[in-house]
C-alpha positions as CSV (number, residue, x, y, z in Angstrom):
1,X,21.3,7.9,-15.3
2,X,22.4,4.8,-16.9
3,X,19.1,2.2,-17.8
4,X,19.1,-0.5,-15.2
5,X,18.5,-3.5,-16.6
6,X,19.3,-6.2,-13.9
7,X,16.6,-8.3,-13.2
8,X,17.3,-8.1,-9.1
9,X,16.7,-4.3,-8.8
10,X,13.1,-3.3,-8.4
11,X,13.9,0.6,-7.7
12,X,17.1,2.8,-8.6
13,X,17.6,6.1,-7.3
14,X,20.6,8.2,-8.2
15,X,21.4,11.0,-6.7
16,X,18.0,12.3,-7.0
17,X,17.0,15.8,-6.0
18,X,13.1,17.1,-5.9
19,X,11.5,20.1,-5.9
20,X,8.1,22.3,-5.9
21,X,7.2,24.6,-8.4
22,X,7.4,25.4,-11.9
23,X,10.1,23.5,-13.9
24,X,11.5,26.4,-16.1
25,X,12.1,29.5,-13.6
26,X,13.7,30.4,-10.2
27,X,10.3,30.2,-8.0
28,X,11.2,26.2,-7.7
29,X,11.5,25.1,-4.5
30,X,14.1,21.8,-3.2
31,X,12.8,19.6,-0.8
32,X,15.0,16.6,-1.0
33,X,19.0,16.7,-2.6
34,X,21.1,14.1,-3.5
35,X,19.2,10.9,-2.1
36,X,21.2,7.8,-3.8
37,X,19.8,3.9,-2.9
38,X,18.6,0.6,-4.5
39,X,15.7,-1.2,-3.4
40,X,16.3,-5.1,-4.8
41,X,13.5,-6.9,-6.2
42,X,11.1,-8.4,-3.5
43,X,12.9,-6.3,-0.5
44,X,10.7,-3.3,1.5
45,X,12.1,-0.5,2.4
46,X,11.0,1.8,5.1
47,X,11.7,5.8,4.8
48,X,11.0,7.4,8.2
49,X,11.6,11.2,8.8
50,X,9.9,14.3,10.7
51,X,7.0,16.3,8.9
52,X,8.5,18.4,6.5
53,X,11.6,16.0,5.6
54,X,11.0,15.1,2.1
55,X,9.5,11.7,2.7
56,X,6.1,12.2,1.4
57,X,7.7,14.0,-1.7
58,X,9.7,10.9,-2.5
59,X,7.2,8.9,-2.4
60,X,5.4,11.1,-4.7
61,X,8.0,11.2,-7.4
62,X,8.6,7.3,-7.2
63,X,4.7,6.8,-8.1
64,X,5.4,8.4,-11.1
65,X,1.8,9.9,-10.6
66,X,2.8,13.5,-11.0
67,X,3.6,12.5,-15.0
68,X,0.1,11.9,-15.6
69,X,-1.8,15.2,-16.6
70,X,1.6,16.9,-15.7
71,X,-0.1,18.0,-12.1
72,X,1.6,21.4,-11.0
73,X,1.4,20.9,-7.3
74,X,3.3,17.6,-7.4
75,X,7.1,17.3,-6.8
76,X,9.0,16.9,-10.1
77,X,12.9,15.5,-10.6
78,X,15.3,18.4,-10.8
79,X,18.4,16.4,-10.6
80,X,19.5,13.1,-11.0
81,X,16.9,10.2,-11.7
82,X,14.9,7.1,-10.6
83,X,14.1,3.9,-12.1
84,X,11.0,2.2,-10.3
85,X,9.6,-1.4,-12.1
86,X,11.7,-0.3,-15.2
87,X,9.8,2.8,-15.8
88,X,12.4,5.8,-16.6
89,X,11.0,8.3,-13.9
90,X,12.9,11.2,-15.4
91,X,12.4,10.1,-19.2
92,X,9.4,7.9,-19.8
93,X,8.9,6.5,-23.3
94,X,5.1,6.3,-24.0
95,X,5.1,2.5,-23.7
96,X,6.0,3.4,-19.7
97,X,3.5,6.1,-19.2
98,X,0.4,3.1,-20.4
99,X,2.6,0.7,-17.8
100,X,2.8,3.2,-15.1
101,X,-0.1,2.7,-12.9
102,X,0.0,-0.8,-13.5
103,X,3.2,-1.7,-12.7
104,X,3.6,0.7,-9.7
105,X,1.3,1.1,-7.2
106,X,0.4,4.1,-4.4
107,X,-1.3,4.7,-1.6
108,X,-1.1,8.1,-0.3
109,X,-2.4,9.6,3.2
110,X,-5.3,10.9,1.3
111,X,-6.4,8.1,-0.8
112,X,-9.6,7.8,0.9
113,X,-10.8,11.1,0.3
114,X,-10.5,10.9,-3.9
115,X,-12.3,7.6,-4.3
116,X,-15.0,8.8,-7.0
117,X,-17.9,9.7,-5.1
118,X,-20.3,8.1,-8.0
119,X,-19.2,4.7,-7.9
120,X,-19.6,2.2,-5.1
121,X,-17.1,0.3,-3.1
122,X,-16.7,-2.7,-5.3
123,X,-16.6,-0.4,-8.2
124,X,-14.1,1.8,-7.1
125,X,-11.5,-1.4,-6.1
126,X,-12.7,-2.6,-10.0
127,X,-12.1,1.5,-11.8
128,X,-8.8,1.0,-12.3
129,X,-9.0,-2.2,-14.2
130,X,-11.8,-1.6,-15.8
131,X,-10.9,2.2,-16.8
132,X,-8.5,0.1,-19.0
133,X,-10.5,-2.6,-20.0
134,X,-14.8,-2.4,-19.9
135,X,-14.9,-6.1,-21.6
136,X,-12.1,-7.4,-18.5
137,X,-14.2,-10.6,-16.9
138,X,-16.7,-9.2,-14.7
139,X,-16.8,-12.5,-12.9
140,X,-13.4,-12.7,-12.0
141,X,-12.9,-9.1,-11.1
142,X,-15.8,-9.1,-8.5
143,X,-14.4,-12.6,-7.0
144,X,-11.1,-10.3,-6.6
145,X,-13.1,-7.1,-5.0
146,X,-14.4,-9.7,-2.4
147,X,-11.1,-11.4,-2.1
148,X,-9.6,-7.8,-1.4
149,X,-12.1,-6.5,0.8
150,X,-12.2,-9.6,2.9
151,X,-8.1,-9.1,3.4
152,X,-8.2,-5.4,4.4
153,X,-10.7,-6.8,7.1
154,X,-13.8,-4.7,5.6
155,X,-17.3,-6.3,5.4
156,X,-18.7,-7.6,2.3
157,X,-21.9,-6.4,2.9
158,X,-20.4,-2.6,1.8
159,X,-19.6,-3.4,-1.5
160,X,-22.7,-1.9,-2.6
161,X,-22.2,1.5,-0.8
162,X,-20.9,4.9,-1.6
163,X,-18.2,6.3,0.2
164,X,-19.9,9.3,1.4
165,X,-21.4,6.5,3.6
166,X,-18.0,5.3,5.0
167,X,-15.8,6.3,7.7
168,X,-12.7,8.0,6.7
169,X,-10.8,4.9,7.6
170,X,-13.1,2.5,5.6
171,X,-12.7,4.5,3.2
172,X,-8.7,4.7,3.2
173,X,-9.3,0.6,3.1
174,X,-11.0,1.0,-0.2
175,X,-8.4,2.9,-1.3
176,X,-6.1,0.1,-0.5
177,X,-7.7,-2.7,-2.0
178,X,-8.1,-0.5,-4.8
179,X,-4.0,-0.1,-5.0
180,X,-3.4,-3.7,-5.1
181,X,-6.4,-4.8,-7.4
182,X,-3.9,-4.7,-10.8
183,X,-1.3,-6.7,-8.7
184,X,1.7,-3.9,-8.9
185,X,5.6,-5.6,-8.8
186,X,6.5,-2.3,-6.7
187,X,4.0,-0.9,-4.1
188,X,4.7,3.0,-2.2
189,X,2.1,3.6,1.3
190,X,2.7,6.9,2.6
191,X,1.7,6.2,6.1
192,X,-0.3,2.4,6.1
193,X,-2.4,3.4,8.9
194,X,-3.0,6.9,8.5
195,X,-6.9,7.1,9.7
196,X,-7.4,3.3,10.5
197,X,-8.8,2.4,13.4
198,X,-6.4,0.6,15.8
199,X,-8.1,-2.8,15.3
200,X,-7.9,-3.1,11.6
201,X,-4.6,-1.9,11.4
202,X,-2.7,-6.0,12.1
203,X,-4.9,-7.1,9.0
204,X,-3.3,-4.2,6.5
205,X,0.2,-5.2,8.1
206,X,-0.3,-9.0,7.8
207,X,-1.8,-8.4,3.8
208,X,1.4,-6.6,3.3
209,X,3.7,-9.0,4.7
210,X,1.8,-11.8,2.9
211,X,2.2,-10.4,-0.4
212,X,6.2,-9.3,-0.5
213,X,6.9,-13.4,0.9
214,X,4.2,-14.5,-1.6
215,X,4.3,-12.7,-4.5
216,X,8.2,-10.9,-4.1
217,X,6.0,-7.3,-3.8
218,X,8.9,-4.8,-3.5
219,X,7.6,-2.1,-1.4
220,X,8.3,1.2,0.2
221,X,6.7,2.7,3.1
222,X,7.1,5.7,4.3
223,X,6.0,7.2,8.0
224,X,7.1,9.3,10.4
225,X,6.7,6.1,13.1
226,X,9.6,4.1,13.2
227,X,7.2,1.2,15.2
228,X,5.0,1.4,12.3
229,X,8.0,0.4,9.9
230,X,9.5,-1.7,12.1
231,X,6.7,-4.1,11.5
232,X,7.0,-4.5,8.0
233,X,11.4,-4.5,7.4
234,X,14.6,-3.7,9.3
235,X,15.8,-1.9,6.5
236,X,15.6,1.6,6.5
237,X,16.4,5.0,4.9
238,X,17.1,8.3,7.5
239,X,15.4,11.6,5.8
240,X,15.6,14.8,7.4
241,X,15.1,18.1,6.3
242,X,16.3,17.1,3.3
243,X,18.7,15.0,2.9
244,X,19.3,11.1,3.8
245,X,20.8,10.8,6.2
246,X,21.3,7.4,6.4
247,X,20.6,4.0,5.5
248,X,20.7,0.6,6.5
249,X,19.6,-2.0,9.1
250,X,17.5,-0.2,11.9
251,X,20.1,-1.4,14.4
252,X,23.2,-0.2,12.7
253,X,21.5,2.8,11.7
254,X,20.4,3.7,15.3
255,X,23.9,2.1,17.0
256,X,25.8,4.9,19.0
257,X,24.5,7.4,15.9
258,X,26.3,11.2,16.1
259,X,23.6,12.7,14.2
260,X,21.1,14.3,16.8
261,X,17.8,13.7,15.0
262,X,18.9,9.8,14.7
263,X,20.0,9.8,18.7
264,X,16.5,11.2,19.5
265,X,14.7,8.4,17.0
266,X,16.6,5.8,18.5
267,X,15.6,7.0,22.1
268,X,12.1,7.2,20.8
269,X,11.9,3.4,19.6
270,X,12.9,2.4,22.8
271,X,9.4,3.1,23.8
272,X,7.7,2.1,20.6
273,X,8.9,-1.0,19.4
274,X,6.6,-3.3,19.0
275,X,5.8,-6.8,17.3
276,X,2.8,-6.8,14.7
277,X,-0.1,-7.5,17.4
278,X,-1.4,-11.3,16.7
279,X,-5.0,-9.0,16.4
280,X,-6.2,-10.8,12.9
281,X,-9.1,-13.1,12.5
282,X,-8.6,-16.6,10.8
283,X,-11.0,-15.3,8.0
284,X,-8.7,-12.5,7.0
285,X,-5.9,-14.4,7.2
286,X,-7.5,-17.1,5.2
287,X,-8.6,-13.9,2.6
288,X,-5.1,-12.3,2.6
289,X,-3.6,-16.0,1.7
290,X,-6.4,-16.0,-1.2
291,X,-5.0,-12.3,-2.4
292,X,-1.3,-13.5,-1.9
293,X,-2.1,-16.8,-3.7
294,X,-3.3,-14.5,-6.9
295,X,-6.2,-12.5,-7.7
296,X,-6.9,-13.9,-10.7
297,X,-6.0,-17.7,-10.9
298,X,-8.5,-20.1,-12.1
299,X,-11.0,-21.0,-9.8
300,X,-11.5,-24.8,-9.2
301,X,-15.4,-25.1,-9.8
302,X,-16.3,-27.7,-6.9
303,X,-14.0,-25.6,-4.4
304,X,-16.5,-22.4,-5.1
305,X,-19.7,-24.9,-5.4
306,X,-19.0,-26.1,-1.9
307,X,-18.3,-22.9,-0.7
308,X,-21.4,-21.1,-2.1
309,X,-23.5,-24.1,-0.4
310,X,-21.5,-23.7,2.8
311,X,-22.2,-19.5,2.7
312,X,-26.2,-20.3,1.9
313,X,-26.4,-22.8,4.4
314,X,-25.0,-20.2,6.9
315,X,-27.5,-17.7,5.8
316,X,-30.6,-19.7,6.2
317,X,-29.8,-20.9,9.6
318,X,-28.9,-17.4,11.0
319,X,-32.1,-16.5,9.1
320,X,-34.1,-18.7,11.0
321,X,-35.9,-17.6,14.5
322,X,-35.3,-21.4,16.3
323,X,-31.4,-20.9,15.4
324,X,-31.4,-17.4,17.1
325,X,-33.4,-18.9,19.7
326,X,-30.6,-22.0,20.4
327,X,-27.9,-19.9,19.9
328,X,-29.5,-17.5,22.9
329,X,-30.4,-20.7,24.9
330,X,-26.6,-22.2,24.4
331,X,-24.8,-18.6,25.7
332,X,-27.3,-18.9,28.4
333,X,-26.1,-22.5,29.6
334,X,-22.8,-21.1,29.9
């Protein structure tokens, strides 16, 4: 595949085929053939398809993960070739392996369950920052841990805590905050709300949607719930047992279709659809416009100073046995 070099195209797949198992022999195994699309710069596209499908696989292979340590259970390219953020998925020069996890970031289903299990909360969101660099600003990279963890509507008081002592869906928020803590240009979820509770789920979608208006985040995000996409992008890409089988705005894709997997998706979304649920607290919106706004701008000293006074002023009245006693007596009057 030809280098792409225009500015406008954040990921370039050509006729790409993927497969499991070992890359010289016959034991490999295809899961996806001949998938051909474009994703421009600041766009999201949603991949939906059936268990099975190839979805997951794709995302896989466009994290470019499976090229570090050469993992033998991951999906490699057997045909064709992808270009995500400019990295050469097929032929990386070493310059794009060291740029890799930077400039692409992934969130699988099971992100949750390999945070390191000897490092807390705020240093897991910090690892993969500070894996790179020990002398980065400890300052400014624990302002960011908070911003984060306010935006993916998690408390700050588990910074401190392990994730042994986290529910599998605070702990798939870590794992977000984590993905988005080196500010990626091209971001892949495999299912955004795998194991989140149904009342944290708006703040993920609205953090999402803040970024690629704010920031020009191209994204892809993959799910077998067409609802789930449909809040994020209209525009979509068909997998199913293999193959793409088609493309496009959701409505187009799904108008009078003669495929019989798309007839029974677009049956399904008549039950499903769905606007993002206006579910999301004015503090993590106000967090997720901090995190869209840049993790690491300067910080304007009298902005934090007042904010620091405002936060200890908070503190010592809730602290205090006449506020809890008012605040009893006020509920009472009403």
């Amino acid at each position: 595949m030809a280098t792409n070099t225009a500015l406008d195209t954040a990921i370039d797949v050509d006729d790409l085929s993927i497969s499991y198992g070992p890359q010289h022999g016959t034991a490999s195994s295809r899961v996806l053939s001949g998938a051909t699309f474009e994703v421009p710069r600041g766009r999201i596209l949603g991949i939906v398809g059936t268990a099975g499908s190839g979805k997951s696989a794709l995302g896989r292979v466009l994290s470019g993960r499976g090229l570090l340590g050469r993992r033998p259970e991951w999906p490699w390219i057997s045909g064709g070739g992808a270009e995500v953020a400019g990295i050469d998925l097929r032929r990386p020069t070493r310059d794009q392996l060291r740029r890799l996890t930077l400039d692409i970031g992934y969130l699988a289903q099971t992100s949750g369950d390999e945070l390191r299990a000897d490092l807390t909360v705020a240093e897991n969101i910090a690892d993969p920052i500070l894996s790179r660099d020990r002398g980065f600003d400890r300052r400014a990279l624990g302002r960011a841990a908070a911003m984060l963890i306010d935006a993916v509507d998690l408390e700050l008081g588990l910074v401190n805590k392990f994730p042994f002592e986290l529910s599998r869906g605070q702990r798939q928020r870590v794992a977000f905050a984590k993905a988005l803590i080196v500010e990626p240009a091209v971001f892949i979820v495999d299912e955004p709300a795998q194991g989140v509770d149904i009342i944290a789920r708006p703040a993920l979608f609205s953090l999402l949607d803040r970024l690629n208006r704010a920031r020009d985040l191209t994204m892809i995000v993959i799910s077998h719930d067409l609802a789930t996409i449909e809040r994020l992008t209209r525009d979509i890409l068909v997998v199913d047992r293999g193959v793409v089988l088609a493309q496009g705005d959701i409505d187009e894709v799904l108008t009078d279709p003669d495929d019989e997997y798309l007839r029974r998706l677009r049956d399904a979304r008549e039950f499903a659809r769905a606007p993002l649920p206006g579910l999301v607290d004015r503090e993590t919106i106000a967090a997720a416009e901090k995190v869209a706004g840049g993790l690491f701008v300067d910080e304007d000293p009298a902005e934090a100073a007042r904010e620091a006074q405002e936060a200890e002023q908070r503190r010592l009245l809730e602290e205090r046995p006449e506020f809890a006693r008012f605040q009893q007596q006020e509920h009472g009057d009403r």
